[in-house]
mmCIF file of the N, C-alpha and C atoms, coordinates in Angstrom:
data_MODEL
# 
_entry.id   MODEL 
# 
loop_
_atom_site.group_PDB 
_atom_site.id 
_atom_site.type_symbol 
_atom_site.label_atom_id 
_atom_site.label_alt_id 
_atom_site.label_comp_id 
_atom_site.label_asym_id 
_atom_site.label_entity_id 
_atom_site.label_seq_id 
_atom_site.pdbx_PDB_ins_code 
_atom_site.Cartn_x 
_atom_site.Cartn_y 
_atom_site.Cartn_z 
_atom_site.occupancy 
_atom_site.B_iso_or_equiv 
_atom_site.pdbx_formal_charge 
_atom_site.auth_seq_id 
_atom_site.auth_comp_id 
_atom_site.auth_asym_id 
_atom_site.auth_atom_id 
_atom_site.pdbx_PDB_model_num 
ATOM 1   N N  . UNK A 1 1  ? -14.516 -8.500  -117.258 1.00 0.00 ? 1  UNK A N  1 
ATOM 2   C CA . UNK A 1 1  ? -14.666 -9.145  -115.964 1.00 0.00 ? 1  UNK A CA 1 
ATOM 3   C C  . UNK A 1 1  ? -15.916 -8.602  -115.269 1.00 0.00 ? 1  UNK A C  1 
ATOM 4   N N  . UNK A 1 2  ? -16.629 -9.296  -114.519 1.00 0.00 ? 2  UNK A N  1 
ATOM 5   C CA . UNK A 1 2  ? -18.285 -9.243  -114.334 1.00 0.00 ? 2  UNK A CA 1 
ATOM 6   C C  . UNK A 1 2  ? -17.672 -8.418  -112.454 1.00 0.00 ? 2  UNK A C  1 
ATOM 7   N N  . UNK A 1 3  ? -18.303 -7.695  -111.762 1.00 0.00 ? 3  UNK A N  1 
ATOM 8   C CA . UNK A 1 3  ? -18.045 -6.922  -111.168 1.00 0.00 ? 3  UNK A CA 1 
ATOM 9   C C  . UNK A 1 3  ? -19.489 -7.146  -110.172 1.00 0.00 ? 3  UNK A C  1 
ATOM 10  N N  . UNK A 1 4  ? -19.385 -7.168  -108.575 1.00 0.00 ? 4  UNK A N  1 
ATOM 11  C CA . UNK A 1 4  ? -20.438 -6.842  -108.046 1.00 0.00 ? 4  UNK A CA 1 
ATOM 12  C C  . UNK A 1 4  ? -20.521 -5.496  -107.205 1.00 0.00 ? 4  UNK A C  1 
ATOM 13  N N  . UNK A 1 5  ? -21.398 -4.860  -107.018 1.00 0.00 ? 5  UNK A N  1 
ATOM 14  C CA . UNK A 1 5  ? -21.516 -3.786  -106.178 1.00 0.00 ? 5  UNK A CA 1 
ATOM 15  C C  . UNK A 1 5  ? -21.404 -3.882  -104.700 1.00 0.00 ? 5  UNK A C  1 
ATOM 16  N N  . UNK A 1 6  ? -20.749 -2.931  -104.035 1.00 0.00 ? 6  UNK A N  1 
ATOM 17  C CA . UNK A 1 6  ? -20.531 -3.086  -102.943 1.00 0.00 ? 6  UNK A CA 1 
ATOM 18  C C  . UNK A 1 6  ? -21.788 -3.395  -101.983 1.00 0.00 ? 6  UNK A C  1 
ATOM 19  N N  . UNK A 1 7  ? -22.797 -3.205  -102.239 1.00 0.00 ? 7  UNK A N  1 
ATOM 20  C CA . UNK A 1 7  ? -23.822 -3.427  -101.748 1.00 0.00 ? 7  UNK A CA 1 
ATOM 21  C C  . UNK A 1 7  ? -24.592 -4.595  -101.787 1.00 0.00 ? 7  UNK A C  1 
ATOM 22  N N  . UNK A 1 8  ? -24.070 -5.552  -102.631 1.00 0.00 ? 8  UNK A N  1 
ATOM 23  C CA . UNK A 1 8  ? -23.872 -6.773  -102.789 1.00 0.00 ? 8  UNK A CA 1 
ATOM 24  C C  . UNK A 1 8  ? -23.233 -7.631  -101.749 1.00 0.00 ? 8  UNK A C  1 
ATOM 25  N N  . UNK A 1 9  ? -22.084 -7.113  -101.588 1.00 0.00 ? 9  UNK A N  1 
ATOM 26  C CA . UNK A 1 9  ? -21.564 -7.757  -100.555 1.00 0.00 ? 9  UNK A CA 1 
ATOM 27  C C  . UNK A 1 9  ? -22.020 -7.137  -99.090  1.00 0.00 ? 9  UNK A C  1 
ATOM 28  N N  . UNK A 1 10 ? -21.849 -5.779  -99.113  1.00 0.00 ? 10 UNK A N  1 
ATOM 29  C CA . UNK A 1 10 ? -22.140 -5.181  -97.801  1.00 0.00 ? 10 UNK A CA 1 
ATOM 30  C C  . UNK A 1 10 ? -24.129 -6.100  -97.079  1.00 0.00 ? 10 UNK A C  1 
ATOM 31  N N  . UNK A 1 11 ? -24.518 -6.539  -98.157  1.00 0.00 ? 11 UNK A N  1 
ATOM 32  C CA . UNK A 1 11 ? -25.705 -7.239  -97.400  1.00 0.00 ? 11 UNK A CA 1 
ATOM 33  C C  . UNK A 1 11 ? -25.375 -8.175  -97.082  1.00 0.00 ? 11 UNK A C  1 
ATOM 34  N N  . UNK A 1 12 ? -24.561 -9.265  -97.132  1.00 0.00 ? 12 UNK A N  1 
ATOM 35  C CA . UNK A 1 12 ? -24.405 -10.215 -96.925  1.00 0.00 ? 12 UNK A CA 1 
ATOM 36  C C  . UNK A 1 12 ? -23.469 -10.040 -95.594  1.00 0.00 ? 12 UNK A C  1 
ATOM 37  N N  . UNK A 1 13 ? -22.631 -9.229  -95.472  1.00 0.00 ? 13 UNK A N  1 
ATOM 38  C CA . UNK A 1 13 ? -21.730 -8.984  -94.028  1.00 0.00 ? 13 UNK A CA 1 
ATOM 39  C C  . UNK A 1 13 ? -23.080 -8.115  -93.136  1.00 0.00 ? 13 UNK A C  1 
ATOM 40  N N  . UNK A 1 14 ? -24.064 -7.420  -93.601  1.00 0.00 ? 14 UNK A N  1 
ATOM 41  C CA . UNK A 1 14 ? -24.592 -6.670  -92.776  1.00 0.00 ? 14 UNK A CA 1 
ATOM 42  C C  . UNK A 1 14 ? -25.525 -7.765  -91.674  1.00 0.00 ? 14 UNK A C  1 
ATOM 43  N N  . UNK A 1 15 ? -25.624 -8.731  -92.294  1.00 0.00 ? 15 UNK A N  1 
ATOM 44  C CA . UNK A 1 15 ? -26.205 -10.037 -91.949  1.00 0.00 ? 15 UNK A CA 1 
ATOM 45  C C  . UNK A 1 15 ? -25.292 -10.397 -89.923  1.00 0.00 ? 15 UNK A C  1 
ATOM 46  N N  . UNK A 1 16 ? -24.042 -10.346 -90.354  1.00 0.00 ? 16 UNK A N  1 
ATOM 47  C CA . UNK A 1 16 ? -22.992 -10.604 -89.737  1.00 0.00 ? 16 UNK A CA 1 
ATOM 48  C C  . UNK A 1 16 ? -22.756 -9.277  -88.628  1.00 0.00 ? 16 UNK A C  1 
ATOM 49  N N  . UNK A 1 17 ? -23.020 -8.288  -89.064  1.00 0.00 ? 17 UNK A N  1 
ATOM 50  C CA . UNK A 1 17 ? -22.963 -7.012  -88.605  1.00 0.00 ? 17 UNK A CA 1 
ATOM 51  C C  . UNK A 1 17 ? -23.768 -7.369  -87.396  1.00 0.00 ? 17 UNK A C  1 
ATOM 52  N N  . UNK A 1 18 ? -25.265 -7.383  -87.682  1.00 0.00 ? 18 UNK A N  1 
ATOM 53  C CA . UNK A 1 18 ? -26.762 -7.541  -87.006  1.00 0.00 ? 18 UNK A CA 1 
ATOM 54  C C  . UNK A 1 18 ? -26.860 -8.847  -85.854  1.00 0.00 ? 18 UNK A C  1 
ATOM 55  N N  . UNK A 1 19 ? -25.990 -9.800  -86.335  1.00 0.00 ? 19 UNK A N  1 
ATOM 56  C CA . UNK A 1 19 ? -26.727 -11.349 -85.988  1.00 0.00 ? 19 UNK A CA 1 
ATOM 57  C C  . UNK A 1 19 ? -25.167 -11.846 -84.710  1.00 0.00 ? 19 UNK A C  1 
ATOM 58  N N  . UNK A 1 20 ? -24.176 -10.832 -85.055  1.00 0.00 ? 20 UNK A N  1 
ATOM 59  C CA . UNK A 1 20 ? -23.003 -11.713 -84.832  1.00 0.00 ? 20 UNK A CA 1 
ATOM 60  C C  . UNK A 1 20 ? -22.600 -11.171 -83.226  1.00 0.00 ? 20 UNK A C  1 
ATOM 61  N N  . UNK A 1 21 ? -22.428 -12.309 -82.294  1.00 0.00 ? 21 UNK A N  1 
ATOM 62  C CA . UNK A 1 21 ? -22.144 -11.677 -81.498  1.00 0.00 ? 21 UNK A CA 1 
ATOM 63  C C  . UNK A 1 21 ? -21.233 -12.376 -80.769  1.00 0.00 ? 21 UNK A C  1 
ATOM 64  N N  . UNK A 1 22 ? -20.459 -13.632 -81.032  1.00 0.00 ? 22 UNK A N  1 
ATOM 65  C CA . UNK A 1 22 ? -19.643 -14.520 -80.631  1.00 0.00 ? 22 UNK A CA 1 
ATOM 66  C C  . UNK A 1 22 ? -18.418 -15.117 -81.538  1.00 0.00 ? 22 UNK A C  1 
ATOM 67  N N  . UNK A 1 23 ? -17.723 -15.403 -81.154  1.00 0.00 ? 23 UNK A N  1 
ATOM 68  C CA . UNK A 1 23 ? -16.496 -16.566 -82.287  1.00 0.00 ? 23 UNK A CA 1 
ATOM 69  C C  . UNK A 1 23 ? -16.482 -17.446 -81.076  1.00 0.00 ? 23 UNK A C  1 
ATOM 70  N N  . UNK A 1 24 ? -15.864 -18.641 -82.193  1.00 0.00 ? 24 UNK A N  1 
ATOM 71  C CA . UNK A 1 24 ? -15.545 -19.808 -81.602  1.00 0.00 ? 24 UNK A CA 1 
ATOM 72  C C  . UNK A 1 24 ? -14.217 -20.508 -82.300  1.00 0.00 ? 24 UNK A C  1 
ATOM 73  N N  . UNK A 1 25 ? -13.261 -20.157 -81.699  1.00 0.00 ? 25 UNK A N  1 
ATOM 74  C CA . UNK A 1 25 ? -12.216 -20.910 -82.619  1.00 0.00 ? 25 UNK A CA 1 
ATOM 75  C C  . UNK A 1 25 ? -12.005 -22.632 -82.407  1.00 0.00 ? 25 UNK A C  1 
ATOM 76  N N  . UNK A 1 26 ? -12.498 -23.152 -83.428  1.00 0.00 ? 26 UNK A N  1 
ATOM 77  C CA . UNK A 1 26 ? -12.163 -24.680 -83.364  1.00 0.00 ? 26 UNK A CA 1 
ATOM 78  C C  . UNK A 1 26 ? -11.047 -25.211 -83.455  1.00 0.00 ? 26 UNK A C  1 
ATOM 79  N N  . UNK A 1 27 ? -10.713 -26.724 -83.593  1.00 0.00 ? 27 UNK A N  1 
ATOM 80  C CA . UNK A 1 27 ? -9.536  -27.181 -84.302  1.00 0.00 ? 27 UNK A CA 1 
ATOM 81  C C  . UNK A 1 27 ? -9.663  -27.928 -85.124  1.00 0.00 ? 27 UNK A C  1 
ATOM 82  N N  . UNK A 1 28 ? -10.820 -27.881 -85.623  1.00 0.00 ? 28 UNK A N  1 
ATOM 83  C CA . UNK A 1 28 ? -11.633 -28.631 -87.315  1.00 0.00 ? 28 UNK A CA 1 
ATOM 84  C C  . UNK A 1 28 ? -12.408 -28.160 -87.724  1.00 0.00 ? 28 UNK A C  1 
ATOM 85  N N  . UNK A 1 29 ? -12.157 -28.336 -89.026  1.00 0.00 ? 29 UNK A N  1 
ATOM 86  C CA . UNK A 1 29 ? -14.044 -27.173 -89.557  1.00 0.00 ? 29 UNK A CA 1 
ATOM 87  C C  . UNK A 1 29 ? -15.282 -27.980 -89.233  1.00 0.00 ? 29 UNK A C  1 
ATOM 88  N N  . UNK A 1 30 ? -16.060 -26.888 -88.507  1.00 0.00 ? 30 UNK A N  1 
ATOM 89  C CA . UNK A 1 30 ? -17.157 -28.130 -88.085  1.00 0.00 ? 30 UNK A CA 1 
ATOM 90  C C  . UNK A 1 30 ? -18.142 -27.887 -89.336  1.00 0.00 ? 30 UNK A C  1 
ATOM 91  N N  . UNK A 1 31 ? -18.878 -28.520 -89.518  1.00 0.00 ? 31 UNK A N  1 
ATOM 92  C CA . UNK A 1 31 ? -20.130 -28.843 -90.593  1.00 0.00 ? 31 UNK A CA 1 
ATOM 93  C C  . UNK A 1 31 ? -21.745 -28.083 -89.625  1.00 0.00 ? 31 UNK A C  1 
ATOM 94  N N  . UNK A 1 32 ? -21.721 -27.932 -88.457  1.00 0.00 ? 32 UNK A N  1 
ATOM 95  C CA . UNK A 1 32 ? -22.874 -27.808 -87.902  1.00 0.00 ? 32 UNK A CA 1 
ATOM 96  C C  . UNK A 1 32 ? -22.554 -26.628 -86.396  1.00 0.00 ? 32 UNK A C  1 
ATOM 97  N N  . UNK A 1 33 ? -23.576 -25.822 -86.321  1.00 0.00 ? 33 UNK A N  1 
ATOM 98  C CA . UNK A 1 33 ? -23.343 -25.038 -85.346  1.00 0.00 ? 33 UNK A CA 1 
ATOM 99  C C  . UNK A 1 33 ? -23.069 -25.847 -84.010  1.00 0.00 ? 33 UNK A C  1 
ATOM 100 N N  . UNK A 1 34 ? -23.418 -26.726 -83.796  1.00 0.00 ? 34 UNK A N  1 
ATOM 101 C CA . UNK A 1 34 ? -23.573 -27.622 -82.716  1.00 0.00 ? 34 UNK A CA 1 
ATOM 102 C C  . UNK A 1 34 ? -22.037 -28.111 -82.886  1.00 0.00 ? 34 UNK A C  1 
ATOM 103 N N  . UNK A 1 35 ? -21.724 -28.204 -83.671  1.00 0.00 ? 35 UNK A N  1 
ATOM 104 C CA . UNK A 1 35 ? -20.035 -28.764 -83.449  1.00 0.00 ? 35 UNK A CA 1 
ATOM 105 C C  . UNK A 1 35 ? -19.610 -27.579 -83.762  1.00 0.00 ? 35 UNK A C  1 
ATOM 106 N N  . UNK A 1 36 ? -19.782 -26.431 -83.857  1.00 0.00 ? 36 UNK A N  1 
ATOM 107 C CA . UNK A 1 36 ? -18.824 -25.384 -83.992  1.00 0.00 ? 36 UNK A CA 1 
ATOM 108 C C  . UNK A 1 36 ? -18.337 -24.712 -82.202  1.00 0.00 ? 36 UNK A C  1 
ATOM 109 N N  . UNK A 1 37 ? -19.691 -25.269 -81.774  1.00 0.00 ? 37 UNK A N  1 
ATOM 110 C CA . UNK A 1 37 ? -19.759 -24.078 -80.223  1.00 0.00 ? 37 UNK A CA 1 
ATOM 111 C C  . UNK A 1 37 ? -19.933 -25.156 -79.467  1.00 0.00 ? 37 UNK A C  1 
ATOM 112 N N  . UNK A 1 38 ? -19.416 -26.792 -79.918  1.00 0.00 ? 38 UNK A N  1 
ATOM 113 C CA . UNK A 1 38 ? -18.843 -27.588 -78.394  1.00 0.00 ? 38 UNK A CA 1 
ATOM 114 C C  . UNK A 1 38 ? -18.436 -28.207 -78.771  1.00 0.00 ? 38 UNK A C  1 
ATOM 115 N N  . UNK A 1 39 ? -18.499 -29.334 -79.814  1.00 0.00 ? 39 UNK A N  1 
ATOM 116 C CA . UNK A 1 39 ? -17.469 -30.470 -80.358  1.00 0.00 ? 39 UNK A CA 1 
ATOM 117 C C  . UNK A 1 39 ? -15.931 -30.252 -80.708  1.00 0.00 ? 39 UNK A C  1 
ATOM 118 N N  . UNK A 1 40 ? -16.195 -29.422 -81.276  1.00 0.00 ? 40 UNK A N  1 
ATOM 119 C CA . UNK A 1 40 ? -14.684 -28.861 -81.850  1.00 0.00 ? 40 UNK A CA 1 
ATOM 120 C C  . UNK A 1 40 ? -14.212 -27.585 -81.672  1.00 0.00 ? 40 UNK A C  1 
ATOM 121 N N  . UNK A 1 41 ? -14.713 -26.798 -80.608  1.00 0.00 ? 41 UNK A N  1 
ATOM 122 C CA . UNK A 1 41 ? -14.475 -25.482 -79.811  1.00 0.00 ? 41 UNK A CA 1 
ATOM 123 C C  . UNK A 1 41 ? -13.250 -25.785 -78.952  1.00 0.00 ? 41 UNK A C  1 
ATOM 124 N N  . UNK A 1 42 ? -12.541 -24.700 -79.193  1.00 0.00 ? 42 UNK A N  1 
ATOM 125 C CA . UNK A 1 42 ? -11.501 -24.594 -78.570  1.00 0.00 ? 42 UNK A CA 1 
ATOM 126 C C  . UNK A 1 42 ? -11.523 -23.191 -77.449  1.00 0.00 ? 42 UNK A C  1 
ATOM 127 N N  . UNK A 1 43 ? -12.176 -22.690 -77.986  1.00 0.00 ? 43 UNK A N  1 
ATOM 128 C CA . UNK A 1 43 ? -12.368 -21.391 -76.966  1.00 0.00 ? 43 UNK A CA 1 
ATOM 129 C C  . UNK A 1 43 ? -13.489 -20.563 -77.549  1.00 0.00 ? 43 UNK A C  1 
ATOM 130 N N  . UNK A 1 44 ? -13.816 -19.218 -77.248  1.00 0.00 ? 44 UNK A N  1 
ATOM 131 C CA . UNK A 1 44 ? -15.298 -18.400 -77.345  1.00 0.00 ? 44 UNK A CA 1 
ATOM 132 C C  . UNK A 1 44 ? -15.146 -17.411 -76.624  1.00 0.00 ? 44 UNK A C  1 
ATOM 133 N N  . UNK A 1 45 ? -15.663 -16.443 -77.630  1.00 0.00 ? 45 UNK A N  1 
ATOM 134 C CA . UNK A 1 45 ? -15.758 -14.911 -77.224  1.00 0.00 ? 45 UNK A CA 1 
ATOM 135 C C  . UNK A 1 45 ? -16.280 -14.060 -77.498  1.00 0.00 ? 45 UNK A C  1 
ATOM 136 N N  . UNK A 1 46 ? -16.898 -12.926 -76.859  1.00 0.00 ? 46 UNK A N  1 
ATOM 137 C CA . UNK A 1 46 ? -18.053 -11.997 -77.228  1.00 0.00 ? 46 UNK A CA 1 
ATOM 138 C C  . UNK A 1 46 ? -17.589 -11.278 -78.023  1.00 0.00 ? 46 UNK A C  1 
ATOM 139 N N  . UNK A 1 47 ? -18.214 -10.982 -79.194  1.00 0.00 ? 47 UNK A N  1 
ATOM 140 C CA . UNK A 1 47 ? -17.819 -10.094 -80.084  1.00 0.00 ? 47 UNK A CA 1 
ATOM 141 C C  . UNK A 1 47 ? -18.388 -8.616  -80.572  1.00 0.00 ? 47 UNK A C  1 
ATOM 142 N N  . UNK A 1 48 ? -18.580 -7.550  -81.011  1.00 0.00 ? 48 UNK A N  1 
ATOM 143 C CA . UNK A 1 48 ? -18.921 -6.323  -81.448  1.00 0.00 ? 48 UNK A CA 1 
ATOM 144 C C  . UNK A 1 48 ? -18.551 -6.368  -83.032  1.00 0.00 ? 48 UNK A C  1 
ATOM 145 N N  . UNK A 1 49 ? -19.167 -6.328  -83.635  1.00 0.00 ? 49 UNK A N  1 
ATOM 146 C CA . UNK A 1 49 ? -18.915 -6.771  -84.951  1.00 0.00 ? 49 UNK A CA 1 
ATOM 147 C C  . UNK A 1 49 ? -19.237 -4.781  -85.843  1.00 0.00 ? 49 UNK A C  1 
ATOM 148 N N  . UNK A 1 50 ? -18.464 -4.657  -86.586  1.00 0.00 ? 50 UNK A N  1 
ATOM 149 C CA . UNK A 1 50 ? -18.644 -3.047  -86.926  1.00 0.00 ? 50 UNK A CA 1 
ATOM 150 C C  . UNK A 1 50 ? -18.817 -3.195  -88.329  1.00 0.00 ? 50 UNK A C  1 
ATOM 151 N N  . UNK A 1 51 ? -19.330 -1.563  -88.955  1.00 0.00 ? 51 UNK A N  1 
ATOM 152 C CA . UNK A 1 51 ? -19.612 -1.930  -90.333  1.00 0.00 ? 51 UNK A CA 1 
ATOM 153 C C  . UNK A 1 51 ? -19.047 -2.476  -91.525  1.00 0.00 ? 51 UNK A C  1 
ATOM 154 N N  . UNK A 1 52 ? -19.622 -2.163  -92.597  1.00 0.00 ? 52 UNK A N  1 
ATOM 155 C CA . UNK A 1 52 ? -18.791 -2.613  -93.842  1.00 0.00 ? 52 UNK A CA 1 
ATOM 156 C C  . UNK A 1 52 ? -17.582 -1.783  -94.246  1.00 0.00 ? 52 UNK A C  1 
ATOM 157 N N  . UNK A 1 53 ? -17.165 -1.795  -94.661  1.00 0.00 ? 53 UNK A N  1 
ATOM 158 C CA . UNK A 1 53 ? -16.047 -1.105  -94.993  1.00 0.00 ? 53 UNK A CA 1 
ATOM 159 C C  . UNK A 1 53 ? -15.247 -1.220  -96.070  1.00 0.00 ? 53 UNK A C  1 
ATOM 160 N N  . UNK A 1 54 ? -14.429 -0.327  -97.335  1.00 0.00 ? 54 UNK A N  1 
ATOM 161 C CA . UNK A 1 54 ? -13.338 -0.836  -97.827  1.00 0.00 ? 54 UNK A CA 1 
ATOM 162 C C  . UNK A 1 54 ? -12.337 -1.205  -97.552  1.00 0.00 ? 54 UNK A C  1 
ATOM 163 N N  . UNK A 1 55 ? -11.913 -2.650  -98.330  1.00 0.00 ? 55 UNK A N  1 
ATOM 164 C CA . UNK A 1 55 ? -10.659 -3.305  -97.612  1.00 0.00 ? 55 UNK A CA 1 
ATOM 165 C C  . UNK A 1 55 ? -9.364  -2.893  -98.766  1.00 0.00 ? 55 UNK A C  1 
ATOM 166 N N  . UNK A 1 56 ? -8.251  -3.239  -98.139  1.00 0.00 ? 56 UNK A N  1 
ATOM 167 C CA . UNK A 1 56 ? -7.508  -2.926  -98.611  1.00 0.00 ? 56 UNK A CA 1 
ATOM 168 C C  . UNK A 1 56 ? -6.812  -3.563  -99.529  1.00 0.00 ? 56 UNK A C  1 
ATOM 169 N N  . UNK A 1 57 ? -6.858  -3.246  -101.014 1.00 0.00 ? 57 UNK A N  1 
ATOM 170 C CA . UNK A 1 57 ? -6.921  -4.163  -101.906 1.00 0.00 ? 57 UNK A CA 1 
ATOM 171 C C  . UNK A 1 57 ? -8.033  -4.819  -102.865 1.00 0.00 ? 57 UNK A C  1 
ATOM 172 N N  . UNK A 1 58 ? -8.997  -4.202  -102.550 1.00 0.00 ? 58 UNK A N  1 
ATOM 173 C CA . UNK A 1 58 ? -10.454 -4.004  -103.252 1.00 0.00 ? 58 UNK A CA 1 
ATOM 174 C C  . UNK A 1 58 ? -11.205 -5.339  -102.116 1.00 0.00 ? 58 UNK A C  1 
ATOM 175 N N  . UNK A 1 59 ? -12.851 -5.299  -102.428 1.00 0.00 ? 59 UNK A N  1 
ATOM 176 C CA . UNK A 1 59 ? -13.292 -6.296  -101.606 1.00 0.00 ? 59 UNK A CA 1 
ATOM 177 C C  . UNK A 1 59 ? -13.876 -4.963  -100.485 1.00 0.00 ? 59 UNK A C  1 
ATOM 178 N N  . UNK A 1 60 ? -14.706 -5.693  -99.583  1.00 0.00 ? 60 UNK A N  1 
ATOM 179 C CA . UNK A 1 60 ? -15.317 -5.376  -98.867  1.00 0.00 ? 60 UNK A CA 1 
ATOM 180 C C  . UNK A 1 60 ? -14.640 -6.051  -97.091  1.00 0.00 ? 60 UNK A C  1 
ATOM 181 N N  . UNK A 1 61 ? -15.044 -5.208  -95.932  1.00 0.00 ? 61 UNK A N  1 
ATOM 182 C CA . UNK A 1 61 ? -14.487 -6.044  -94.729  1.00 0.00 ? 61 UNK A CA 1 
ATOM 183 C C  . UNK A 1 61 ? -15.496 -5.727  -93.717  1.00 0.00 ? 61 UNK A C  1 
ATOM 184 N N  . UNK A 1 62 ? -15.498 -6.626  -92.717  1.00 0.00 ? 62 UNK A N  1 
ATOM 185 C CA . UNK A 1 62 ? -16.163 -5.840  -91.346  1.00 0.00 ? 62 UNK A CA 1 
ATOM 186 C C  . UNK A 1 62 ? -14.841 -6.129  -90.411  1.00 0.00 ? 62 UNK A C  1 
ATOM 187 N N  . UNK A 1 63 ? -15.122 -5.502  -89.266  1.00 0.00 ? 63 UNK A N  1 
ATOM 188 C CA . UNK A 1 63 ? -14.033 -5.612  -88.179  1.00 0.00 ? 63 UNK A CA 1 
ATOM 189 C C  . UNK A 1 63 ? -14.200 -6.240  -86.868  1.00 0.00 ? 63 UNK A C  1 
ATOM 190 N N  . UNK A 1 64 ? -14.305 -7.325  -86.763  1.00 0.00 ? 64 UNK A N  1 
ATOM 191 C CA . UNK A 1 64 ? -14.761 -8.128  -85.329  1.00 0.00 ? 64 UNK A CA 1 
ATOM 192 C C  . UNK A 1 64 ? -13.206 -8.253  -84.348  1.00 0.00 ? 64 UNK A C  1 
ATOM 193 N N  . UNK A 1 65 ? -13.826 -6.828  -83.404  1.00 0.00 ? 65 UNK A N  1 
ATOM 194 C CA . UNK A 1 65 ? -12.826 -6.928  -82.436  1.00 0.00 ? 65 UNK A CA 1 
ATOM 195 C C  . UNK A 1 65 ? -11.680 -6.692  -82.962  1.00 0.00 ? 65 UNK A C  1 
ATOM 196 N N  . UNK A 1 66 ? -10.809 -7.501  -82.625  1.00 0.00 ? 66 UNK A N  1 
ATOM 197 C CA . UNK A 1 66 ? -9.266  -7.447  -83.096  1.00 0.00 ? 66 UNK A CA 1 
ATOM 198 C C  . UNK A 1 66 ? -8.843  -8.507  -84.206  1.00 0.00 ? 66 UNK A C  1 
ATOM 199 N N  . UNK A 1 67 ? -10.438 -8.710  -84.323  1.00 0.00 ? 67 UNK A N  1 
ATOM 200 C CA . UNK A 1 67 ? -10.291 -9.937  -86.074  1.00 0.00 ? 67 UNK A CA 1 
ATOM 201 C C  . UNK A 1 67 ? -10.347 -9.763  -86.939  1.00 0.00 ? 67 UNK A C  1 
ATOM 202 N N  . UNK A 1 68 ? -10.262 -9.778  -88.354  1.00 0.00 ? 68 UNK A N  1 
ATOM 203 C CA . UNK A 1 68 ? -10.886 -9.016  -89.411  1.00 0.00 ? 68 UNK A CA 1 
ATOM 204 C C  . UNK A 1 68 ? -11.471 -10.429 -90.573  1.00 0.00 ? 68 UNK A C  1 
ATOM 205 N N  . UNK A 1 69 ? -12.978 -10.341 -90.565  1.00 0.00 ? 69 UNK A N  1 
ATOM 206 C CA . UNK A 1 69 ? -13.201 -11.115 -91.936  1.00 0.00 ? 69 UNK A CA 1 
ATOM 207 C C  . UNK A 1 69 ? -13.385 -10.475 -92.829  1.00 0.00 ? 69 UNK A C  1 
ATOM 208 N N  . UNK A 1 70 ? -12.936 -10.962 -94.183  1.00 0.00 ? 70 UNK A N  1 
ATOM 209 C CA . UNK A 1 70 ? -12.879 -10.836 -95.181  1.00 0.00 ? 70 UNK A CA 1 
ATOM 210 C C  . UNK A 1 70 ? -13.281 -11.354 -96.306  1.00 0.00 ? 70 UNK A C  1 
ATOM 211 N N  . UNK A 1 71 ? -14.044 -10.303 -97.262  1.00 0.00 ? 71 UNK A N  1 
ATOM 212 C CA . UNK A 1 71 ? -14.859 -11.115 -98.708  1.00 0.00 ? 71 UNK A CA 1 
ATOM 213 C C  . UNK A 1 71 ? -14.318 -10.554 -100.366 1.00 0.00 ? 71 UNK A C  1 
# 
């Protein structure tokens, strides 16, 4: 089984780390930022987005707030 390095992923969340500073929970997946943050927004909130981290269960995580995404 082909395996990536954590640093693999950790660039791709560090992206998220750097850039992220809001959510928007919709009630459809929008296709476009413009429908993510008014067409189909349901609410919005400032976020603090923290580093990479191991998740539990292998995989990589960051911690937004009281959210957690996951890769």
């Amino acid at each position: 089984m082909a395996t990536l390095a954590n640093a693999v992923f950790d660039n791709g969340l560090s992206t998220l780390t750097t850039n992220g500073t809001r959510i928007d929970i919709c009630s459809t997946e929008p296709t476009t930022y413009a429908e993510a943050t008014s067409t189909y927004t349901l609410g919005t909130d400032t976020i603090t987005v923290g580093s990479p981290a191991d998740r539990s269960g292998g995989g990589r995580e960051v911690t937004v707030g009281q959210y957690q995404m996951q890769v």
